[in-house]
N, C-alpha and C positions, 0 to 999 in steps of 0.2 A: 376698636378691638385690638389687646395686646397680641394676642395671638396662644398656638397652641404648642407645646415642647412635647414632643415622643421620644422617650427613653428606650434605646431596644427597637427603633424602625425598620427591622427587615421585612423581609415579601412576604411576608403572611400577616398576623393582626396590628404589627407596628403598622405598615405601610397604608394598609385598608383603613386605618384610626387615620392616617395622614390625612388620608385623600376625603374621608368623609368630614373630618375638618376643615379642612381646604374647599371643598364643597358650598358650603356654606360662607366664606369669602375671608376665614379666617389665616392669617399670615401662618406659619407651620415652620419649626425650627427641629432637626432632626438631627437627632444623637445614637453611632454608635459606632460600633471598634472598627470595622473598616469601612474602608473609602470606595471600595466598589460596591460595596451593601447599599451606602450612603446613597453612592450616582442613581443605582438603579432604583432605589425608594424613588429619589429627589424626579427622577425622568416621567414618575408614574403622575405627577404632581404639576408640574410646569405646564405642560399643553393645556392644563384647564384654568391656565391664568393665575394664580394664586402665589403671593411671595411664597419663597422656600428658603431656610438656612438652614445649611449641614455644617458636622461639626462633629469630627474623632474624637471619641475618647471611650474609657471602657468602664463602666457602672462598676468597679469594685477596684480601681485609682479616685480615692477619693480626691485629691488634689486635680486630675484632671477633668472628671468629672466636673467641681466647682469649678474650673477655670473655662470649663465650656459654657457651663450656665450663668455663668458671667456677662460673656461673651453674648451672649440671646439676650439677655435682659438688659444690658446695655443697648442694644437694637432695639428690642419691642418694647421691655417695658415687662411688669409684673407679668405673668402669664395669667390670659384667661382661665386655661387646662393642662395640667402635664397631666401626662401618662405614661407611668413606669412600666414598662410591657419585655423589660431583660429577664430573662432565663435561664438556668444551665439545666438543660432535659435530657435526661440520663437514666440507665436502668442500674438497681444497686441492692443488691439484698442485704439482710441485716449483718452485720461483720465484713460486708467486701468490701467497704471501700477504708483507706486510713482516716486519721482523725482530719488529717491536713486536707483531705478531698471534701470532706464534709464543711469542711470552712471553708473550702473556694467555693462550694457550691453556695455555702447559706448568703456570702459574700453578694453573689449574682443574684441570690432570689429574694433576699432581702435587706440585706445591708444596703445596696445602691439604693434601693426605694426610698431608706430613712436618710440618708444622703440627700437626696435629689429633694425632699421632705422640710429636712431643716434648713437645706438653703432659700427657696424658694417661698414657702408655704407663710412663715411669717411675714412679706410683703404682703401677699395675695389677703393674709386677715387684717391687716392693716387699712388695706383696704376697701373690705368689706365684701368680698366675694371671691370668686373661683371654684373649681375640682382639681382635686388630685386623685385619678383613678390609677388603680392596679389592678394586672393583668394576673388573676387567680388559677388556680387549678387541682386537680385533685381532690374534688367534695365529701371522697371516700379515702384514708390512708389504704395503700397498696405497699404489701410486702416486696416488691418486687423494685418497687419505685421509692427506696426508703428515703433518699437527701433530697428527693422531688417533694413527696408526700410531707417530710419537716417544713421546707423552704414554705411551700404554699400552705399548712397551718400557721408561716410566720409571717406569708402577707394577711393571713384574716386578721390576724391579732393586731397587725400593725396598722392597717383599717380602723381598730375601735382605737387605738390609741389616738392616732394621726386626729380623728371625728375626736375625742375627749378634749384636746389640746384645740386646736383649730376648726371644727365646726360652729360652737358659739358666739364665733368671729364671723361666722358666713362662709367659709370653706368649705366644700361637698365631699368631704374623702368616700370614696367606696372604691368595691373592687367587682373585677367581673370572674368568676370563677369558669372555666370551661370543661366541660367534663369529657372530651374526648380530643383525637388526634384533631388538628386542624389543616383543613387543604379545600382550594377550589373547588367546589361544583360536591361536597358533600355535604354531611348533616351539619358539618362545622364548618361551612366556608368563613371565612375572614369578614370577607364585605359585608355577609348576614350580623355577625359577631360586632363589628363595626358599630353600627347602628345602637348597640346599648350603651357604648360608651356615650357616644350624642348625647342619646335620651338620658343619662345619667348627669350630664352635663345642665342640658338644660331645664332637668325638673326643677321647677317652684320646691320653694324652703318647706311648705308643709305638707311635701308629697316625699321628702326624700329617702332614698334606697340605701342600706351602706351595702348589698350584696345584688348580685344579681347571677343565679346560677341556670348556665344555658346547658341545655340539656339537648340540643339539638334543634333543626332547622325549626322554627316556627316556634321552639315551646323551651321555657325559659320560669324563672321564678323570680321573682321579686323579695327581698329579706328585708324587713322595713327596721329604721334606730326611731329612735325616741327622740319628740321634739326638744330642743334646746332654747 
């Protein structure tokens, strides 16, 4: 097993993706802009045995970004799973923010994805398997939340593209969309949310998902693509 890359590992659903991959005895290579984020991912991760690499760098430095995932696949090797799970979550109504805010943000919600996409993903159909999931959101556009509400209908889109290009190769692209705030011990805990990435991981090629919209503790929907 090459192991799993999480893009965006912090204390919430990067970390709980770690740990449920690690779980399973998968090696876990953690990427993100600081180093104390990093530690305390990597801490949650270690006492249960499981290699760990971390490794700074910020999903919208496309040059550092590639020179991190370099860095991992020089170690492990094609990745079994990344999972692009960066963010920039933010409230914004229609005209407040400038044009310049709107491209840092689409930068973080979706640009690092296609980033992290084309470096990786062509190994992985080379050789004939993997996921690349992304961490979704907003099922409904919200005026309130307008660069969130863009960013996350440009992970869907980037989803079918990502499955057009590399699925027929064996590649799993989906994404998990989540439809509410996420924190411990609620509808949205992390570790609950965890879990579909797994199972997104491991579904057989003619079960597979390209969406999966959680809707809260227990209850969840499944968006099926067409077989390839």
């Amino acid at each position: 097993m090459n192991g799993a890359v999480i893009i965006g590992a912090g204390p919430g659903i990067g970390g709980a993706v770690a740990r449920r991959f690690a779980r399973e005895g998968l090696p876990v290579a953690l990427i993100a802009r600081g180093e104390r984020t990093l530690k305390e991912t990597a801490g949650g991760i270690e006492p249960r045995g499981a290699r760990v690499m971390t490794r700074v760098a910020d999903s919208t430095d496309e040059d550092a970004l590639r020179a991190a995932l370099d860095e991992v696949t020089a170690e492990l090797g094609p990745p079994d799973a990344v999972v692009y799970n960066a963010a920039k979550i933010q409230a914004d109504a229609p005209g407040e923010l400038p044009v310049r805010a709107h491209l840092d943000a689409w930068a973080v919600n979706v640009a690092g994805a296609l980033t992290a996409a084309a470096h990786l993903a062509p190994a992985m159909a080379r050789r004939g398997g993997g996921s690349f999931i992304m961490t979704g959101g907003m099922p409904e556009p919200k005026r309130r939340y307008v660069s969130l509400s863009l960013g996350k209908a440009g992970v869907r889109t980037l989803a079918e593209l990502l499955d057009q290009e590399y699925g027929p190769s064996g590649v799993h692209v989906a994404s998990v969309t989540v439809a509410g705030p996420v924190a411990p011990g609620t509808e949205w805990d992390p570790d609950d949310i965890a879990e579909h990435y797994w199972r997104l991981h491991v579904q057989p090629r003619d079960r597979w998902v390209r969406e999966v919209l959680v809707s809260g503790r227990g209850r969840y929907t499944d968006i099926s693509m067409s077989l390839k």
